[in-house]
PDB file with SEQRES, HELIX, SHEET and CRYST1 records, atoms N, CA, C and O in Angstrom:
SEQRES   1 A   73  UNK UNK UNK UNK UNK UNK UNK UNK UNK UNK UNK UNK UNK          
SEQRES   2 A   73  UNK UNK UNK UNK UNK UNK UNK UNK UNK UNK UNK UNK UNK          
SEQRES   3 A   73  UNK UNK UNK UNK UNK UNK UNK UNK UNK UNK UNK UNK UNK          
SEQRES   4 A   73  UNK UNK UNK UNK UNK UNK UNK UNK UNK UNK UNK UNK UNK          
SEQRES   5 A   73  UNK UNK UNK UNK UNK UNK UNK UNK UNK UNK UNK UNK UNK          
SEQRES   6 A   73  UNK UNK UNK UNK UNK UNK UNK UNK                              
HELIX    1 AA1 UNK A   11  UNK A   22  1                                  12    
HELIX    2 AA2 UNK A   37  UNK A   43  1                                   7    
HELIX    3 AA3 UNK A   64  UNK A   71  1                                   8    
SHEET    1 AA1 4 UNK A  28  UNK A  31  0                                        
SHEET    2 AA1 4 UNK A   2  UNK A   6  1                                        
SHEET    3 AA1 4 UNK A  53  UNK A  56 -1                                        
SHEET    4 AA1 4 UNK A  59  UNK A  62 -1                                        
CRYST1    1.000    1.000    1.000  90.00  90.00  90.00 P 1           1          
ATOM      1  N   UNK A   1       3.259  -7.723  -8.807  1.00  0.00           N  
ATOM      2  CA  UNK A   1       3.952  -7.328  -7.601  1.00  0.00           C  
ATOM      3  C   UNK A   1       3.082  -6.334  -6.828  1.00  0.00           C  
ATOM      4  O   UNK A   1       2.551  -5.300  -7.233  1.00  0.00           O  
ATOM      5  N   UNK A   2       3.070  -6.747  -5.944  1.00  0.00           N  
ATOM      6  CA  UNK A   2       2.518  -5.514  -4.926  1.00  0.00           C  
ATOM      7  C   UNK A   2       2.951  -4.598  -3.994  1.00  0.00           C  
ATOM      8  O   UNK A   2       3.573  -5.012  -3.016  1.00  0.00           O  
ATOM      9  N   UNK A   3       2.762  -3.601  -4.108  1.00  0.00           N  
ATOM     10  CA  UNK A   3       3.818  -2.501  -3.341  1.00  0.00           C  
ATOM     11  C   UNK A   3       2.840  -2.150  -2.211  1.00  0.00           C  
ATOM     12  O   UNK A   3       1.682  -2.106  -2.626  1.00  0.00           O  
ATOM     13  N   UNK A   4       2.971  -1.892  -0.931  1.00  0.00           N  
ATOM     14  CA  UNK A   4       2.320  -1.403  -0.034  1.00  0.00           C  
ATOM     15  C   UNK A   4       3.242   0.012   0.891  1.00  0.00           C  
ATOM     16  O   UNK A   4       4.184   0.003   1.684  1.00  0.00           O  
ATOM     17  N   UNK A   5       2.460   1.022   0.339  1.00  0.00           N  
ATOM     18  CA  UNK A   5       3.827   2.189   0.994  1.00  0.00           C  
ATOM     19  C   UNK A   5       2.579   3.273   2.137  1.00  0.00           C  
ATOM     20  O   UNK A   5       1.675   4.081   1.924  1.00  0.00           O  
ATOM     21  N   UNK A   6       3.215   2.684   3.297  1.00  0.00           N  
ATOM     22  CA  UNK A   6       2.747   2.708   4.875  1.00  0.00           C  
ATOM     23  C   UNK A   6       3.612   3.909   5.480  1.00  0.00           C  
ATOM     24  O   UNK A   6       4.593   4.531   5.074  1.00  0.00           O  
ATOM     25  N   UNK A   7       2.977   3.951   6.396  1.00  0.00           N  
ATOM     26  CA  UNK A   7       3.626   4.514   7.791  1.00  0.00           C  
ATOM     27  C   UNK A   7       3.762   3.660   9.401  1.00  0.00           C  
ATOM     28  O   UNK A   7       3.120   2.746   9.917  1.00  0.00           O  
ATOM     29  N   UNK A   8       4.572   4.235   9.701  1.00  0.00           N  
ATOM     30  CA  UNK A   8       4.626   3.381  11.431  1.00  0.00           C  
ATOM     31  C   UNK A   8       3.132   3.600  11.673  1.00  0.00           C  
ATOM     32  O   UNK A   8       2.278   4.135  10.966  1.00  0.00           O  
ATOM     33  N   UNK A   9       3.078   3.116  12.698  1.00  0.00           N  
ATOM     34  CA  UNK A   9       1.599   2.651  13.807  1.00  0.00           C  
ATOM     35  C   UNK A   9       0.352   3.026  12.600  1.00  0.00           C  
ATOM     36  O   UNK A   9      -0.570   3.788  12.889  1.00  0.00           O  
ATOM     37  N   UNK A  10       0.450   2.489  11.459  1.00  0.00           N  
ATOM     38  CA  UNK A  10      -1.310   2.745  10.655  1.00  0.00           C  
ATOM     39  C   UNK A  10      -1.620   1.555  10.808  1.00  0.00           C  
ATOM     40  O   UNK A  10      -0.875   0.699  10.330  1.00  0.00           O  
ATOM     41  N   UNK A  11      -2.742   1.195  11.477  1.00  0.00           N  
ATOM     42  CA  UNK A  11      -3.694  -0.261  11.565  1.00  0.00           C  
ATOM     43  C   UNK A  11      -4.046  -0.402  10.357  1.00  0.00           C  
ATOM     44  O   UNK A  11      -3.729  -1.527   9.972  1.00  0.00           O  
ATOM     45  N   UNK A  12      -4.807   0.504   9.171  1.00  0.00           N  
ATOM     46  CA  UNK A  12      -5.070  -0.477   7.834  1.00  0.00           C  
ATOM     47  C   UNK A  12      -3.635  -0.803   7.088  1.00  0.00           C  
ATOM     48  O   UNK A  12      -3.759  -1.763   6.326  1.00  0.00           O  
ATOM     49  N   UNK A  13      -2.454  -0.310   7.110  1.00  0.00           N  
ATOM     50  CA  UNK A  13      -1.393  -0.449   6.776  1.00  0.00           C  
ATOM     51  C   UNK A  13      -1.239  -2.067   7.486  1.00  0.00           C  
ATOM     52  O   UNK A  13      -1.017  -2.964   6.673  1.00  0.00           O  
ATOM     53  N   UNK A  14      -1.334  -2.405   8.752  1.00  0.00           N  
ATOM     54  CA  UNK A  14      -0.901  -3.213   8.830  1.00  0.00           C  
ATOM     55  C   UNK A  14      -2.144  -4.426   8.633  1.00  0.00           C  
ATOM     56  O   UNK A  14      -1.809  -5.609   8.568  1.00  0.00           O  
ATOM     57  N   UNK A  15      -3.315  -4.097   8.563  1.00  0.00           N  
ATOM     58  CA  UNK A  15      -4.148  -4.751   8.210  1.00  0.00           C  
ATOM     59  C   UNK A  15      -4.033  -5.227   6.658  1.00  0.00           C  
ATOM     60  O   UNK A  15      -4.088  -6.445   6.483  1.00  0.00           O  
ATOM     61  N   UNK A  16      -3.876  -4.382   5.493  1.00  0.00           N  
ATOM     62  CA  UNK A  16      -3.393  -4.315   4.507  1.00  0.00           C  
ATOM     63  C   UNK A  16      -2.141  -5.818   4.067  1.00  0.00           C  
ATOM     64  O   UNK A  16      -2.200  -6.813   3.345  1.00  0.00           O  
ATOM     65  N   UNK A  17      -1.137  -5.211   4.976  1.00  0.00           N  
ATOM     66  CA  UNK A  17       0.016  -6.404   5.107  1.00  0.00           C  
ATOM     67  C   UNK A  17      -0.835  -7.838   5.392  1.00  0.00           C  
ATOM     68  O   UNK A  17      -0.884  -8.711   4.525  1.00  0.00           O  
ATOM     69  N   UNK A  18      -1.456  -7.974   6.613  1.00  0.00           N  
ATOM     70  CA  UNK A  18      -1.758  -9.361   6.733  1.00  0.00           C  
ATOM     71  C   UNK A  18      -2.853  -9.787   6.155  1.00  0.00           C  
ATOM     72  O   UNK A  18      -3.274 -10.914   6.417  1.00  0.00           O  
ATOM     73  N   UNK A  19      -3.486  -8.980   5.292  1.00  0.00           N  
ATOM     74  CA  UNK A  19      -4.555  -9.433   4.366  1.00  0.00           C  
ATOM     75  C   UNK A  19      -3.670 -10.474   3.181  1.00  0.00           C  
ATOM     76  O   UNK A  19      -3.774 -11.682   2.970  1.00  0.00           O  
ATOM     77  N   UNK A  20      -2.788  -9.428   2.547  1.00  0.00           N  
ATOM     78  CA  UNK A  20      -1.840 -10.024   1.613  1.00  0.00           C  
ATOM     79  C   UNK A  20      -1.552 -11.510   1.965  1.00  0.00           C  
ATOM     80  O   UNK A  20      -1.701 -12.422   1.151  1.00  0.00           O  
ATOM     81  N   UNK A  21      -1.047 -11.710   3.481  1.00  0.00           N  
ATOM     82  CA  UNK A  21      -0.575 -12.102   4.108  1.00  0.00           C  
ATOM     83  C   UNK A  21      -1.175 -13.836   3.834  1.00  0.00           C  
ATOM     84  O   UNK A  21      -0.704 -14.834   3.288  1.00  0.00           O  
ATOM     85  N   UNK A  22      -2.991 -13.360   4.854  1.00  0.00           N  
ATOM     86  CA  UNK A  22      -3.153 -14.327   4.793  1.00  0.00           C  
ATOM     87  C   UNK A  22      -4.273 -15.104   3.278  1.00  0.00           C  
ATOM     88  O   UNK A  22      -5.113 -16.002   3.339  1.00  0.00           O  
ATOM     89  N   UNK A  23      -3.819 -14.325   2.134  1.00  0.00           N  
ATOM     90  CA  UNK A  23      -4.588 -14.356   1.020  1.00  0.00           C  
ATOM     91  C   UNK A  23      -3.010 -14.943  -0.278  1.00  0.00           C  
ATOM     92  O   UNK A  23      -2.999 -14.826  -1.504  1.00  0.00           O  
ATOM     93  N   UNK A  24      -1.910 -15.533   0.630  1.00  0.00           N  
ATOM     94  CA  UNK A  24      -0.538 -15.927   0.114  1.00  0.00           C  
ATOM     95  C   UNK A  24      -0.051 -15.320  -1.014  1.00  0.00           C  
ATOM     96  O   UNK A  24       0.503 -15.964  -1.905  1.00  0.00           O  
ATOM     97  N   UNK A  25      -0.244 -13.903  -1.059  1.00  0.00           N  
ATOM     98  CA  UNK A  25       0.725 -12.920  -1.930  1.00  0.00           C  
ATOM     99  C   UNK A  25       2.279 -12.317  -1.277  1.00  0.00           C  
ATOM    100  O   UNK A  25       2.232 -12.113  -0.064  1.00  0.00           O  
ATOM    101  N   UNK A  26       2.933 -12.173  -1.603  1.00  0.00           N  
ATOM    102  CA  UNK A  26       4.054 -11.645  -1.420  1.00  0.00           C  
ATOM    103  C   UNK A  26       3.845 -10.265  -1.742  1.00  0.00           C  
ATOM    104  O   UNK A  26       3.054  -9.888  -2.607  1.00  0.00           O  
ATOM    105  N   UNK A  27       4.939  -9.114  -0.666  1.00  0.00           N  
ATOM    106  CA  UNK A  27       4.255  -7.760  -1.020  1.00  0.00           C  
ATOM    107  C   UNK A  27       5.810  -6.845  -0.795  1.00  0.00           C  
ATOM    108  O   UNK A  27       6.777  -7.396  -0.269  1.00  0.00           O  
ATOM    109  N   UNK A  28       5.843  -5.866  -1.121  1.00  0.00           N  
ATOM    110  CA  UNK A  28       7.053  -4.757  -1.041  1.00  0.00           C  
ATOM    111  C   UNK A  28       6.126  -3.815   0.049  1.00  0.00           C  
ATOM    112  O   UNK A  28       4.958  -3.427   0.015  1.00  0.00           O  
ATOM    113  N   UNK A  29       7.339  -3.632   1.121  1.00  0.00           N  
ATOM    114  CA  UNK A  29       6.466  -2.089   2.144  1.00  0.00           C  
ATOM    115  C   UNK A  29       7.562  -1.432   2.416  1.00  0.00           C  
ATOM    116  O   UNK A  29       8.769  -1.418   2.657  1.00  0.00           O  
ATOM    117  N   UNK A  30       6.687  -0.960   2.280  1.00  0.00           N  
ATOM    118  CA  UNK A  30       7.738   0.898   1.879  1.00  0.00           C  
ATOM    119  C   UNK A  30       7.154   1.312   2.818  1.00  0.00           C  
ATOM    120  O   UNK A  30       5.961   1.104   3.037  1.00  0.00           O  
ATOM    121  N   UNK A  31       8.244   2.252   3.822  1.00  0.00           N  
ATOM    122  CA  UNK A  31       7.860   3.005   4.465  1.00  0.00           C  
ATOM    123  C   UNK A  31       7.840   4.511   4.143  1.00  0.00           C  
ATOM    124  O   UNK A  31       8.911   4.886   3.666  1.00  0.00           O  
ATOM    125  N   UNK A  32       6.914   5.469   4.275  1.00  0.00           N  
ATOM    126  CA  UNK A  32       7.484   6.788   3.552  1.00  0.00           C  
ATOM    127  C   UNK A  32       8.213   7.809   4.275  1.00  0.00           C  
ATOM    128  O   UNK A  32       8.580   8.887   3.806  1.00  0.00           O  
ATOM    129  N   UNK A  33       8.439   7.282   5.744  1.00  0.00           N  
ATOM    130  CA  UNK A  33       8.994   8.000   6.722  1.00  0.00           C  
ATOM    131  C   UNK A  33      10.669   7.586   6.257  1.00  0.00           C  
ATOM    132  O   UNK A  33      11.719   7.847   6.843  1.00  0.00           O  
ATOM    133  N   UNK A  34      10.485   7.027   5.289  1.00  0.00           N  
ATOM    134  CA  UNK A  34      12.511   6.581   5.172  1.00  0.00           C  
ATOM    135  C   UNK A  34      13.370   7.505   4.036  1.00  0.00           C  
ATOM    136  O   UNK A  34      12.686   7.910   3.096  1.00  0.00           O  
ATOM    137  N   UNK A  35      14.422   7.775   4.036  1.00  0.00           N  
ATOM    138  CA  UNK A  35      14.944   8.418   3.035  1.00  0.00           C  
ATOM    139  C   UNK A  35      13.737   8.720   2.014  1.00  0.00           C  
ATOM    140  O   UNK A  35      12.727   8.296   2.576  1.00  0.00           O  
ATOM    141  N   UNK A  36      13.416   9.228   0.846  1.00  0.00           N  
ATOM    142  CA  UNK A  36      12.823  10.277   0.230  1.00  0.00           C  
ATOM    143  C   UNK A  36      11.525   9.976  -0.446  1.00  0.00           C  
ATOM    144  O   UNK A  36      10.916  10.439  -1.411  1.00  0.00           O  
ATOM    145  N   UNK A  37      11.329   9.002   0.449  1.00  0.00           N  
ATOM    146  CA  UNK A  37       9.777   7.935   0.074  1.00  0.00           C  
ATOM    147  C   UNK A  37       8.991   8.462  -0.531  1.00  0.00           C  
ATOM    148  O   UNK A  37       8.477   8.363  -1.645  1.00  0.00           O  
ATOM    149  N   UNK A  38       8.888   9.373   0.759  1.00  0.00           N  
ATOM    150  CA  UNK A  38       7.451  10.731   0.286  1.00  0.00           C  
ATOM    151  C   UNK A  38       7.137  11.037  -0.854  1.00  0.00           C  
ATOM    152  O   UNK A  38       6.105  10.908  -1.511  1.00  0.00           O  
ATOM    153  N   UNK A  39       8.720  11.717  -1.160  1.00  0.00           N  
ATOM    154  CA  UNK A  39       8.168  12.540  -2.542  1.00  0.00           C  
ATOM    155  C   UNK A  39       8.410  10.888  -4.074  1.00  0.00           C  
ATOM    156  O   UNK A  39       7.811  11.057  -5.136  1.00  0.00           O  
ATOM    157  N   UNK A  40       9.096   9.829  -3.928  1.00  0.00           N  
ATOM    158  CA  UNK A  40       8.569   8.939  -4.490  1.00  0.00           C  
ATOM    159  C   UNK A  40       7.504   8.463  -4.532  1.00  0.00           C  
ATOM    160  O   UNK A  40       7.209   7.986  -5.627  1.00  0.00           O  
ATOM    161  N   UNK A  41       6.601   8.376  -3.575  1.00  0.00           N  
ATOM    162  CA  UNK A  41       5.279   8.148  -3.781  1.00  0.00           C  
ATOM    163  C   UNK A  41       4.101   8.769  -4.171  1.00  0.00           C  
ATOM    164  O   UNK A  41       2.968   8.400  -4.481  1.00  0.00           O  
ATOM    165  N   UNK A  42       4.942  10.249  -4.020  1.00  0.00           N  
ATOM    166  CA  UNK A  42       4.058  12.014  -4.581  1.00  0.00           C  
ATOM    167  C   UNK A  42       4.242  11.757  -6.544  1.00  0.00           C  
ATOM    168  O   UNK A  42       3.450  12.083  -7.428  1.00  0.00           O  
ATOM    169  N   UNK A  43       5.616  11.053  -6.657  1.00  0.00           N  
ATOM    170  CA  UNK A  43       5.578  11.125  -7.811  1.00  0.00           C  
ATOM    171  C   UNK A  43       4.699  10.099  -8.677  1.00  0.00           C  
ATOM    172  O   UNK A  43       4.351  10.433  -9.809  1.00  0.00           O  
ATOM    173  N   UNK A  44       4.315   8.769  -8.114  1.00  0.00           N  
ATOM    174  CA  UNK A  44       3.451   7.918  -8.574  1.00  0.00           C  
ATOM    175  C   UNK A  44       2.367   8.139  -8.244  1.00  0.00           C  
ATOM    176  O   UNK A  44       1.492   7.664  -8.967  1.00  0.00           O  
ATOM    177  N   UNK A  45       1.942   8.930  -7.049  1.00  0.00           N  
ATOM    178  CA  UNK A  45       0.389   9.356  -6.949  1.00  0.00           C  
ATOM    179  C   UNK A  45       0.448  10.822  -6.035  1.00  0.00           C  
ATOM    180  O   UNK A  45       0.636  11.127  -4.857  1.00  0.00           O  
ATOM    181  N   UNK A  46       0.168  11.528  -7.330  1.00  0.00           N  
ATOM    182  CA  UNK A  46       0.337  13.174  -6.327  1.00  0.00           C  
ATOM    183  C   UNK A  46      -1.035  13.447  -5.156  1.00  0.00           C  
ATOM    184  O   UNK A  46      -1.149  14.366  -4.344  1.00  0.00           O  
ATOM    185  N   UNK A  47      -1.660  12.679  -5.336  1.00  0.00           N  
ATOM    186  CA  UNK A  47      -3.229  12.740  -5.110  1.00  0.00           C  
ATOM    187  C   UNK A  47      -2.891  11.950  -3.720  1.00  0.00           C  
ATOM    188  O   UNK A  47      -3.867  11.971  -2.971  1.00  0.00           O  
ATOM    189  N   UNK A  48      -1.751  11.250  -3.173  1.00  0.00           N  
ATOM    190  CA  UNK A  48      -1.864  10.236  -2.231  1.00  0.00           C  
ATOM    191  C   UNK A  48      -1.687  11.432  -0.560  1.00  0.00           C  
ATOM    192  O   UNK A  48      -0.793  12.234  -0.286  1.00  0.00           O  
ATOM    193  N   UNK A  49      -2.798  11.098   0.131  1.00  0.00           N  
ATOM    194  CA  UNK A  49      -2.900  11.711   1.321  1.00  0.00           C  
ATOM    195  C   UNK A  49      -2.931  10.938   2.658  1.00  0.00           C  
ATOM    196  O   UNK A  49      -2.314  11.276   3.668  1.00  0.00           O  
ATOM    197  N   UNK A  50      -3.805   9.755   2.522  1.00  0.00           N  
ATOM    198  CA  UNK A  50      -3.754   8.896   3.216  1.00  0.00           C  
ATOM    199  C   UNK A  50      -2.980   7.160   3.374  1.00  0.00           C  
ATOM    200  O   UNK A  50      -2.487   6.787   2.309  1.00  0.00           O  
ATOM    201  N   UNK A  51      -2.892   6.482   4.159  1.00  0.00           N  
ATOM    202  CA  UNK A  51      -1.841   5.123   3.852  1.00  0.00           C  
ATOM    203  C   UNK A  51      -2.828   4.383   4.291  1.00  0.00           C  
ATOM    204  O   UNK A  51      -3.714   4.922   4.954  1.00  0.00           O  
ATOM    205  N   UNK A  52      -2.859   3.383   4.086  1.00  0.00           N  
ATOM    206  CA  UNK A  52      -1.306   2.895   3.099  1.00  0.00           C  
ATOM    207  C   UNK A  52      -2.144   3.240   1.672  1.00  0.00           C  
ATOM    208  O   UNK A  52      -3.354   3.459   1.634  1.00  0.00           O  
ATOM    209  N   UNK A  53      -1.224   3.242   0.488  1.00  0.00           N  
ATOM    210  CA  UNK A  53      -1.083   3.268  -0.852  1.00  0.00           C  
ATOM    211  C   UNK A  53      -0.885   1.784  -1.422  1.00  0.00           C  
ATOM    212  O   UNK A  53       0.179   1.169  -1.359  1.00  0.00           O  
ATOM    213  N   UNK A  54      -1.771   1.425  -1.843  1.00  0.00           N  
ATOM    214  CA  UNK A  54      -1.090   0.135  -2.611  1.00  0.00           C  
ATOM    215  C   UNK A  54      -1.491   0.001  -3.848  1.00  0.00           C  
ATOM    216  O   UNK A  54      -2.677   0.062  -4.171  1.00  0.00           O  
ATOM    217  N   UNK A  55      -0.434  -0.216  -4.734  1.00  0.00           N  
ATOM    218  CA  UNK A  55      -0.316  -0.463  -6.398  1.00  0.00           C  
ATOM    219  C   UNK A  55       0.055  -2.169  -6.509  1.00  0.00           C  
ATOM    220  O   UNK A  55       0.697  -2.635  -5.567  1.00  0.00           O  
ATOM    221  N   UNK A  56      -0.265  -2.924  -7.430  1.00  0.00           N  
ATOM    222  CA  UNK A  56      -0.547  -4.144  -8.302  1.00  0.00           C  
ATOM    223  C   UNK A  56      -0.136  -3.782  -9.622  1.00  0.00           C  
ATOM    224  O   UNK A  56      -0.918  -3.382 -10.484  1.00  0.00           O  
ATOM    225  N   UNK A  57       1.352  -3.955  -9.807  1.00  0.00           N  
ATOM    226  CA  UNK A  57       1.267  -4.220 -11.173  1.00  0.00           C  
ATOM    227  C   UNK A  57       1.975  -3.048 -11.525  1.00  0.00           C  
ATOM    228  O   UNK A  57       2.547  -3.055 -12.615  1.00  0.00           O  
ATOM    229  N   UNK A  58       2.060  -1.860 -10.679  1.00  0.00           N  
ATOM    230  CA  UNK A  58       2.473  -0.561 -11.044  1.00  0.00           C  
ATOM    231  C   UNK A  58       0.905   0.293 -10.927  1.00  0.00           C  
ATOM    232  O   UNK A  58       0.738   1.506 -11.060  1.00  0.00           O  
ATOM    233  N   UNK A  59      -0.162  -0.773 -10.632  1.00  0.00           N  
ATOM    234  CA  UNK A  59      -1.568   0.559 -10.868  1.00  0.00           C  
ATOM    235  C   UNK A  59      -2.209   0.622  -9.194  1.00  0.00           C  
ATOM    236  O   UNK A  59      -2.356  -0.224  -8.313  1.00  0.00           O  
ATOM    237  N   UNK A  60      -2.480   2.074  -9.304  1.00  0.00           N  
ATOM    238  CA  UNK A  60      -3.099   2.104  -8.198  1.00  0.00           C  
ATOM    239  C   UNK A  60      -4.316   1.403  -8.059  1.00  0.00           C  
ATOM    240  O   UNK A  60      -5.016   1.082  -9.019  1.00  0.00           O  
ATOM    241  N   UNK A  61      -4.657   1.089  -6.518  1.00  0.00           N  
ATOM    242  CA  UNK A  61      -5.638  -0.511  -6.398  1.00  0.00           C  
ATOM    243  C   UNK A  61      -6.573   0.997  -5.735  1.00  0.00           C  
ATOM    244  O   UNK A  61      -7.562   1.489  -6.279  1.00  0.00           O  
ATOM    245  N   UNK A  62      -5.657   1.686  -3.937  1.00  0.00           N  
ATOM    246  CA  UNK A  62      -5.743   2.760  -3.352  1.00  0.00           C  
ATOM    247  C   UNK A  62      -5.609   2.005  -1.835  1.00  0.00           C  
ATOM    248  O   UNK A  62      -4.823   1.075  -1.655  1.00  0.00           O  
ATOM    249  N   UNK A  63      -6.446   2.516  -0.827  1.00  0.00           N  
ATOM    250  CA  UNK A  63      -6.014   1.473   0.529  1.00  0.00           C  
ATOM    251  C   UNK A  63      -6.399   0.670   0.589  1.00  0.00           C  
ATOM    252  O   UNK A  63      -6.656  -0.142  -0.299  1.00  0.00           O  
ATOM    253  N   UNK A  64      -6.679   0.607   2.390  1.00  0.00           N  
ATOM    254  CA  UNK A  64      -7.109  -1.263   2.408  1.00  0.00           C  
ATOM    255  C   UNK A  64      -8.200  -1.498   1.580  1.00  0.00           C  
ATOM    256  O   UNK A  64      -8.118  -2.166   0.549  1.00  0.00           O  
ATOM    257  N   UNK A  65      -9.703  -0.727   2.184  1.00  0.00           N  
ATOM    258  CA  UNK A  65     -10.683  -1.354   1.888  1.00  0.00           C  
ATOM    259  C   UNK A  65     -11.209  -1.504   0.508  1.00  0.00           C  
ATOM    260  O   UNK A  65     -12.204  -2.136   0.152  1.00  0.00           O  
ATOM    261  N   UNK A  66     -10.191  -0.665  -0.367  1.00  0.00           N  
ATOM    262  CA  UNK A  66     -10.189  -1.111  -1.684  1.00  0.00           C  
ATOM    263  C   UNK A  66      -9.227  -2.460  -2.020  1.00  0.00           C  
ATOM    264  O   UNK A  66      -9.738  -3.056  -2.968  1.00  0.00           O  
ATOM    265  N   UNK A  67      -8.267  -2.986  -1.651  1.00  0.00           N  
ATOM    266  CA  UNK A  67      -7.389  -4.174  -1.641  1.00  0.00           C  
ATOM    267  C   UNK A  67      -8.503  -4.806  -1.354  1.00  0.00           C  
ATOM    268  O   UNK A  67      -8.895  -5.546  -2.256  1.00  0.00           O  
ATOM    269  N   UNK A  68      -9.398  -4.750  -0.032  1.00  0.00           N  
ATOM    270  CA  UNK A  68     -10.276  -5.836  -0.188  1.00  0.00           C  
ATOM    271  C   UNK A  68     -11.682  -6.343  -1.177  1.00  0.00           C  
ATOM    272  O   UNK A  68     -12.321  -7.379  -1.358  1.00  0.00           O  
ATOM    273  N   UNK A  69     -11.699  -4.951  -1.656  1.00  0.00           N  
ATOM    274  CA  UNK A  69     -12.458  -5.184  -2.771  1.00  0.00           C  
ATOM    275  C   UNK A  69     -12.244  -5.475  -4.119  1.00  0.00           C  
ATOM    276  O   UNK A  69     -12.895  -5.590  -5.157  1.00  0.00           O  
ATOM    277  N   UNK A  70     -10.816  -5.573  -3.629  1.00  0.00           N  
ATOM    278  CA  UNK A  70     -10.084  -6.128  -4.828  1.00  0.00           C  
ATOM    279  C   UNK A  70      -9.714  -7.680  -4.840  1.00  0.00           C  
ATOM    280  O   UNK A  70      -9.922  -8.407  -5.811  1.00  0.00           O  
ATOM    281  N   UNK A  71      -9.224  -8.035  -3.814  1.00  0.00           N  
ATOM    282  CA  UNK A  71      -9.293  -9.544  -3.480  1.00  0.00           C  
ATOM    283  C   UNK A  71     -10.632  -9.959  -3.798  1.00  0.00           C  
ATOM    284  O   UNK A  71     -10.614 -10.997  -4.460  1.00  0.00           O  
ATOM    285  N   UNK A  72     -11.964  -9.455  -3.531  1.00  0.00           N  
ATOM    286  CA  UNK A  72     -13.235 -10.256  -3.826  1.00  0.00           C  
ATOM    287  C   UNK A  72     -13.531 -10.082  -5.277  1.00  0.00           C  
ATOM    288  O   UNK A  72     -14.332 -10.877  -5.769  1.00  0.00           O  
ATOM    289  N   UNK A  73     -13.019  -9.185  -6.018  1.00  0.00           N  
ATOM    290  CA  UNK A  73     -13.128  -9.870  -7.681  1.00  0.00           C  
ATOM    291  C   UNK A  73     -12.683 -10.781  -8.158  1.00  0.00           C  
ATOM    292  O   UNK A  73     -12.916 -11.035  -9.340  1.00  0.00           O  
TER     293      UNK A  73                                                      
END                                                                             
């Protein structure tokens, strides 16, 4: 499963999404601007500063341009 936890207007956030997109994964997006996201996502990665965040599996992958270096393995 893939979790993608974004903010409004982030271009790799949404770049992120249509990578998934057009690479036919299905994905969870979380926004962290919604009820208590934030500190849910502080609790799976205290270290998280920038978005999007994306985990596989429950493990951190980190943003896009790591997703894409993750798709090319």
């Amino acid at each position: 499963m893939i979790e993608i936890w974004s903010k409004p207007a982030c271009p790799y956030c949404v770049r992120a999404k249509n990578l998934c997109e057009q690479k036919g994964y299905e994905y969870e997006s979380i926004n962290i601007e919604e009820d208590n996201n934030i500190e849910l996502l502080l609790k799976k990665n205290k270290h998280a500063r920038t978005m999007p965040q994306i985990f596989i599996n429950d493990k951190l992958i980190g943003g896009y341009t790591d997703l894409v270096k993750y798709f090319e393995e």
